[in-house]
N, C-alpha and C positions, 0 to 999 in steps of 0.2 A: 748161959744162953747160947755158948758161942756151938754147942753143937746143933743145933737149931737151925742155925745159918744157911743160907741158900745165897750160893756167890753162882749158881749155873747160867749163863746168857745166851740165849737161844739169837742166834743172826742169819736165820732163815735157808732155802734149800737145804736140807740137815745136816746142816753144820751149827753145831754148838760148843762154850767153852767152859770149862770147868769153872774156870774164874775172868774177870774182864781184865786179865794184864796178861799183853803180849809184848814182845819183842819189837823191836823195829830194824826191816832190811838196813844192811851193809852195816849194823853197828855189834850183829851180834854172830858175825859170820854165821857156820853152819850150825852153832849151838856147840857143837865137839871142842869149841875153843874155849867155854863156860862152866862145862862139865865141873871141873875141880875148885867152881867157884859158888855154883848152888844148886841143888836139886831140880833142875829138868821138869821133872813129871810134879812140881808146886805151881808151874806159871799156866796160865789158861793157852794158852801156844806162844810158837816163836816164829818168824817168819822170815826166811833166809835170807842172803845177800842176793842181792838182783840178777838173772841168770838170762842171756841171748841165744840168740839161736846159734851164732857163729861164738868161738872166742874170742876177747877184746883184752886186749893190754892195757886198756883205759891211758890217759893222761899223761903227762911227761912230769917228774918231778922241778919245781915242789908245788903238793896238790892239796898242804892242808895247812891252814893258819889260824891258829889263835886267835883269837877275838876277845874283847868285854862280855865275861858274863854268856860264849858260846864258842863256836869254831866254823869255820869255815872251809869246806873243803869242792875238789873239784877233779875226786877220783877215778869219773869215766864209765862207771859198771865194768870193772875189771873183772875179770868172769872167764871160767874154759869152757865154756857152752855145755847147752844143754844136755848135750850128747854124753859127755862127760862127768855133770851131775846124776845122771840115769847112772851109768854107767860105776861110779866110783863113789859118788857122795852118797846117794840115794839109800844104799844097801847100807851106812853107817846109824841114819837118823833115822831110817821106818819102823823102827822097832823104841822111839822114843815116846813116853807115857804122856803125852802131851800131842795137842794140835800143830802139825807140822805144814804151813803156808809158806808159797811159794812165789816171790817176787818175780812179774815178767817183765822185762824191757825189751827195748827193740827201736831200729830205724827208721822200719817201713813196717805200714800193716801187715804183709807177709809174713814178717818177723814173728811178730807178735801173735799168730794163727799159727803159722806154723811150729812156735814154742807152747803154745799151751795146747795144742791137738795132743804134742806129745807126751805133757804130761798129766793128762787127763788120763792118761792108763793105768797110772799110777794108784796103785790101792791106796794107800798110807798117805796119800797127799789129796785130803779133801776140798782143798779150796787153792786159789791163786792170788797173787793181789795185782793186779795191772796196774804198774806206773808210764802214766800218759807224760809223765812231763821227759819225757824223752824228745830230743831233735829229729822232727821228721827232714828226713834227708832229701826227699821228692818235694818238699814245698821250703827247701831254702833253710833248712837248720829248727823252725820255728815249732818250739814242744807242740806235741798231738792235743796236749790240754789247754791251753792257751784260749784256745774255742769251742764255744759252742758246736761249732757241725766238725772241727778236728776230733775232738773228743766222742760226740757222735758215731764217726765213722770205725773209728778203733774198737769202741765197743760193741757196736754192731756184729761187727767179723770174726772177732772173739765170740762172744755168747755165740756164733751159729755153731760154732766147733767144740764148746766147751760146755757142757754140763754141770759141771762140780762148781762151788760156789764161788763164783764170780763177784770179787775186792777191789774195788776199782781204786788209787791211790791219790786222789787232787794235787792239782798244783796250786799254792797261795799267789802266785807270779799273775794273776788274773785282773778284772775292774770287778767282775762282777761271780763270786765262787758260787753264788745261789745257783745263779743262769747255767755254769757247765755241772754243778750236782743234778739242776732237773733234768737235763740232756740226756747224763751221764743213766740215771735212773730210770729214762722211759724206755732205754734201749735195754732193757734187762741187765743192772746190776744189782745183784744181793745188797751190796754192804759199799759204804764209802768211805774211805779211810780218807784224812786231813790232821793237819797240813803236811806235804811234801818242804821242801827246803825254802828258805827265802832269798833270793838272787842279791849276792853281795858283792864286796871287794876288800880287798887290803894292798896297802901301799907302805913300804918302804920309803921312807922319808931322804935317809942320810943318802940311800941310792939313785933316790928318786922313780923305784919302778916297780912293781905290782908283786906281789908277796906271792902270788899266784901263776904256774907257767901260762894258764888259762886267761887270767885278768879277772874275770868272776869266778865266784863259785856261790856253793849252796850254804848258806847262814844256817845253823840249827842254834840249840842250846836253849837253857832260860829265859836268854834275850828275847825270842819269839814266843815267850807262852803268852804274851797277852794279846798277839794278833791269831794265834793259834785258837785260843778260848774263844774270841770274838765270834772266828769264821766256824769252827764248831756248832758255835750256839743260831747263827747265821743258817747254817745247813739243815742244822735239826729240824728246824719249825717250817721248811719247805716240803724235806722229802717224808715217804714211808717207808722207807729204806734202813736197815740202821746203819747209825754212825760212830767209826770206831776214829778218837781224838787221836792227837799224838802232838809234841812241839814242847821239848822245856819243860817236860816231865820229870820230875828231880827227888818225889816224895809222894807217899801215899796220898796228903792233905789236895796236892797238883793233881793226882790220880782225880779224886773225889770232887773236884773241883769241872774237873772235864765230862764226870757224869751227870753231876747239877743240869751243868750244862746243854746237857741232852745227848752224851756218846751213851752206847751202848758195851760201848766194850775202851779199852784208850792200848797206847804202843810205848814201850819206854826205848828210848835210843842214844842221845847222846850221853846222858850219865852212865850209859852201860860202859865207859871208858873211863869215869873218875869211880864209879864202885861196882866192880863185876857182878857184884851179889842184891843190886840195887831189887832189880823185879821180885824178884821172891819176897824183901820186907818190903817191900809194896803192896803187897797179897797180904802179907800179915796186916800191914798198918789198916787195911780196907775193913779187914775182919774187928780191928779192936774198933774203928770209929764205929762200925754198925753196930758193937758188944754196947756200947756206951752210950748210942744214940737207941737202943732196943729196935733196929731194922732187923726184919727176920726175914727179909728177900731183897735182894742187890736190886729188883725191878723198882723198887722205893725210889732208888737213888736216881734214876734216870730220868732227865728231865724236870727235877724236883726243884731246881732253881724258881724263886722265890721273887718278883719284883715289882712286885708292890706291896 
């Protein structure tokens, strides 16, 4: 049956993915670093490390810790700007058999406008993913996502400049993730990817002082897939937008799970460091459960969650 199959997912402005596993920024650099670990053009895309308008050194060491069951880190979006992905990266991945998404961050909404104006040129680069949970710098450090009208305003500014499919990225760091999805969705976003990281810590006991130069950083891993799944299934059933999952993705079954759920598409990230080859038998694992359950279109799977 398995030729039968239909893994294709359409996620609106013409942008669609071969398969629903992508990559998740800053876990899978530019993909060039993956190459000799699995075939590229098997994952539905990847979507690069987060890129600013200016270059950022990010962080002071040490910027990543260990955790139970995930990690912890508080890298910065260390990045040579935009200028410089055009320039140097760009001409490596445009010619990758796969969807090539491209993480914005930024300070100030300028930032952000003025990075995705520029790679809106870009052939090969049909979509962006905006992460709001960046520090706006003009209102005191406090992520663009955090709120309703910060989130708002970023997306607004963006979509007038940007044509190509607009991925807007949430932050779980919220009260209430429904309220900045609806926001985030009237101001024209395609697609909403969730969850971004969850604001942690680590401390050093014998030193008695924070594992981190920063004091927090961003929680991923396993840990989070059950607040992941929640707000997922949370988002689905507000917008019409699709939703692409992501958090503690570790197996096709986690994959499958986040579709139930209602993603339309999911992101693998932190395991891309305990198995570089993870995505790809994730794409397999999707194909034997639909062989075994006889799904003959991935749209079965969306939203199929079951509760009662």
């Amino acid at each position: 049956m398995s030729k039968d199959i239909n893994m294709t997912v359409d996620l609106g402005n013409n942008f669609s993915l071969k398969n629903p596993v992508l990559t998740a920024s800053g876990t899978f650099g530019y993909g060039t670093e993956y190459q000799d670990f699995l075939d590229l053009s098997t994952l539905g895309g990847i979507v690069v490390k987060g890129t600013t308008w200016s270059p950022r050194e990010g962080n002071p060491y040490p910027r990543m810790a260990e955790t139970p069951a995930g990690m912890l880190n508080a890298v910065g979006l260390q990045n040579k700007g935009v200028h410089y992905f055009v320039k140097h990266i760009y001409p490596q991945i445009k010619d990758y058999l796969t969807q090539v998404i491209v993480n914005v961050s930024g300070s100030t909404i300028e930032d952000y406008v003025r990075t995705a104006e520029l790679l809106s040129i870009l052939d090969h680069i049909p979509a962006i993913e905006l992460n709001i949970s960046c520090p706006n710098v003009k209102e005191g450090g406090m992520a663009f996502g955090v709120t309703a009208g910060g989130a708002s305003e970023v997306v607004r500014a963006v979509r007038a400049v940007y044509p190509k499919h607009l991925m807007v990225k949430l932050s779980p760091n919220v009260t209430d993730i429904t309220e900045i999805a609806r926001a985030v969705e009237a101001e024209g976003a395609d697609s909403l990817s969730l969850i971004n990281t969850i604001l942690g810590m680590a401390i050093d006991a014998e030193r008695r002082k924070p594992i981190l130069s920063t004091i927090t950083g961003g929680l991923s891993g396993p840990c989070i897939k059950p607040v992941a799944l929640r707000m997922v299934w949370q988002v689905a059933k507000v917008v019409h937008i699709p939703v692409i999952g992501m958090g503690g993705i570790t197996s096709a079954t986690d994959a499958i799970e986040f579709l139930l759920a209602g993603a339309s598409a999911i992101q693998v990230g932190c395991y891309n460091f305990v198995d570089p080859s993870i995505s790809q038998k994730i794409v397999s694992g999707i194909k034997d459960y639909m062989n075994r359950h006889q799904i003959e279109d991935i749209s079965a799977l969306i939203g199929g969650l079951t509760t009662k």
